[in-house]
C-alpha positions as CSV (number, residue, x, y, z in Angstrom):
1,X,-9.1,4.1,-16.4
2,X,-10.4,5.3,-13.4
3,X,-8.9,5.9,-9.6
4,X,-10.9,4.9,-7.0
5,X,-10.7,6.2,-3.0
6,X,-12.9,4.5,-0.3
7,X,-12.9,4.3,3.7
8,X,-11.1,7.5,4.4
9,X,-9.5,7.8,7.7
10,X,-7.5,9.9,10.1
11,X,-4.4,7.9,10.3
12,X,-2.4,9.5,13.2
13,X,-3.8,13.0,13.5
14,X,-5.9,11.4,17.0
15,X,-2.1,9.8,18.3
16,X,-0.5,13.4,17.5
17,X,-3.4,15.0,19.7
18,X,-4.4,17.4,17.0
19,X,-8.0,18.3,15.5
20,X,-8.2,18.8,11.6
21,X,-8.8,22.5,12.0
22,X,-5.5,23.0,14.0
23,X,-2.7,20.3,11.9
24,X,-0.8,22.2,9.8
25,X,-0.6,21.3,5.9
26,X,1.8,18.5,5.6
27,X,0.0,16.6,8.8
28,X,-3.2,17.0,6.6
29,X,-1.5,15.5,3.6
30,X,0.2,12.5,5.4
31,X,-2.9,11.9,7.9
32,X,-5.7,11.5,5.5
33,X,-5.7,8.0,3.8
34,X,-7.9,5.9,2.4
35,X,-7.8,2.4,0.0
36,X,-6.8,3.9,-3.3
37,X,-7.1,1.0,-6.5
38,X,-7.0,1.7,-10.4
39,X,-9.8,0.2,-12.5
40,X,-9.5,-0.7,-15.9
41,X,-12.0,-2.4,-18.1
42,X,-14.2,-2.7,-15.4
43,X,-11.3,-4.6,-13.2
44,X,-8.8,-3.5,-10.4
45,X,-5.2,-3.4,-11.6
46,X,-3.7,-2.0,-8.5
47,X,-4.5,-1.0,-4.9
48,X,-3.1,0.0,-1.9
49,X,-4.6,0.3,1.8
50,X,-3.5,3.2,3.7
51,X,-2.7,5.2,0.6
52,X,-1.7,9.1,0.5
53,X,-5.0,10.0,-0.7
54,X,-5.6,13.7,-0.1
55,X,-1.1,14.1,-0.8
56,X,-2.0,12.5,-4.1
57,X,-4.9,14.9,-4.8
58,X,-2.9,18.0,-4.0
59,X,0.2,16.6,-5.6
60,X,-1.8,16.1,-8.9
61,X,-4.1,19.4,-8.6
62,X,-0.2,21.1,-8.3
63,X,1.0,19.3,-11.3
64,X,-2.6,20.0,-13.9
65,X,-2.3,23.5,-12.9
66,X,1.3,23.8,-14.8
67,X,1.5,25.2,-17.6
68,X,3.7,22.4,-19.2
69,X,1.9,19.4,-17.5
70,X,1.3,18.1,-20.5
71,X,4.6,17.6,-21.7
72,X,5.7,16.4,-18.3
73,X,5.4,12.8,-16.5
74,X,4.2,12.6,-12.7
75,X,6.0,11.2,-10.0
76,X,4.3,11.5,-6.5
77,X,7.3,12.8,-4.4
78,X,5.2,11.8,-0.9
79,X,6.6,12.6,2.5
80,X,5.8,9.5,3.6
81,X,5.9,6.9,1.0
82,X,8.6,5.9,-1.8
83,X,8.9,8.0,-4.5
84,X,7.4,6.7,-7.6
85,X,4.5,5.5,-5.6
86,X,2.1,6.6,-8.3
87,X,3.7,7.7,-11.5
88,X,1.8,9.1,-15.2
89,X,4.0,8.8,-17.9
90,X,3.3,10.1,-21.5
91,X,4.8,7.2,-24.4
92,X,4.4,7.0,-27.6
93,X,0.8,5.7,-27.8
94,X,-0.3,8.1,-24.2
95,X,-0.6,8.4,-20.6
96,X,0.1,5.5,-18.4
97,X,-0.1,5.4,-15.0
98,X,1.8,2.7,-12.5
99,X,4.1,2.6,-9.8
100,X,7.8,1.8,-8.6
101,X,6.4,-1.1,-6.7
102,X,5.2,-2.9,-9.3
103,X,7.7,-1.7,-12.6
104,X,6.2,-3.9,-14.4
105,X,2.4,-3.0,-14.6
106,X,1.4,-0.1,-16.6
107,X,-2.4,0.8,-17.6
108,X,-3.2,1.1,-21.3
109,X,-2.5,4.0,-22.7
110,X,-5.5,6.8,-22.9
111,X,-5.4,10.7,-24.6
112,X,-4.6,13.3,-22.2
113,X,-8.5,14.5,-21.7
114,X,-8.7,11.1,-20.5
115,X,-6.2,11.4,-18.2
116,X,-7.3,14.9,-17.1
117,X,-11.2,13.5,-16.4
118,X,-10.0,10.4,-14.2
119,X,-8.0,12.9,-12.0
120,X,-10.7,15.2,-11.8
121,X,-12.8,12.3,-11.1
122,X,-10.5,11.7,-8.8
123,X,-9.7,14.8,-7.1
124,X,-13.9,15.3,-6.5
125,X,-13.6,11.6,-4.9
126,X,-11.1,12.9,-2.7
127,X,-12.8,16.1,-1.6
128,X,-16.2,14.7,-1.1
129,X,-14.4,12.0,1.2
130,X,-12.4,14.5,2.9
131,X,-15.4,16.7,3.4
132,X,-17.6,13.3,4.9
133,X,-14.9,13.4,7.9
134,X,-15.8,16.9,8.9
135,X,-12.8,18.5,7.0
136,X,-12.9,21.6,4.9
137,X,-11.1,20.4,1.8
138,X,-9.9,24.1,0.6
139,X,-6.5,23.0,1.3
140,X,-6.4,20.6,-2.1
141,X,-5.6,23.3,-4.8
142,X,-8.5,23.2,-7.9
143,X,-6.8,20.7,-10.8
């Protein structure tokens, strides 16, 4: 499994009349988007244009850092977006991740490292895009 970010983009941060170095936390979150897809075997099994990216970075970096993460499923609560958007359930046989919009896809289960490595993956994905705008990406907490 892996998550995948391309074309980042500064959704309304121009409209709002703020730079990046003066848009406070949330605005950061909500304004920086990109296409965000989930591969598996070598496939896309879901994507999404104008996705959260840099919400769903911080969101997850928040949730690794918990002491109890991994006995608790994931729900991205976004300010701006449904909740459920992105969602990493542990079953019986692992971690799944999938989404309220399509309840009934759900990737193949995978071990926790797993899990941990595609979000760090991730979250480095993220940062490096962030950082290609002419951001600082300080603001996403370490996973």
């Amino acid at each position: 499994m892996r998550f995948v970010c391309r074309n980042f983009g500064l959704s309304d941060l121009p409209r709002r009349g703020l730079t990046p170095q003066e848009a406070p936390l949330e605005v950061l979150l909500l304004d920086i988007e990109a296409e965000f897809s989930i591969w598996e075997q070598g496939r896309v099994v879901w994507s999404e244009e104008a996705f959260p990216a840099a919400e769903l970075a911080y969101d997850l970096a928040l949730w690794l850092q918990r002491p109890t993460a991994a006995q608790e499923d994931f729900q991205l609560d976004s300010m701006q977006a449904e909740e459920g958007l992105i969602r990493i359930v542990n079953s019986v046989d692992g971690w799944r991740v999938g989404s309220i919009l399509t309840p009934d896809f759900w990737t193949a289960p995978v071990t926790w490292d797993v899990l941990v490595a595609a979000i760090k993956r991730f979250d480095r994905s993220v940062r490096e895009g962030v950082a290609a705008m002419g951001i600082e990406p300080a603001f996403i907490p370490e996973p």
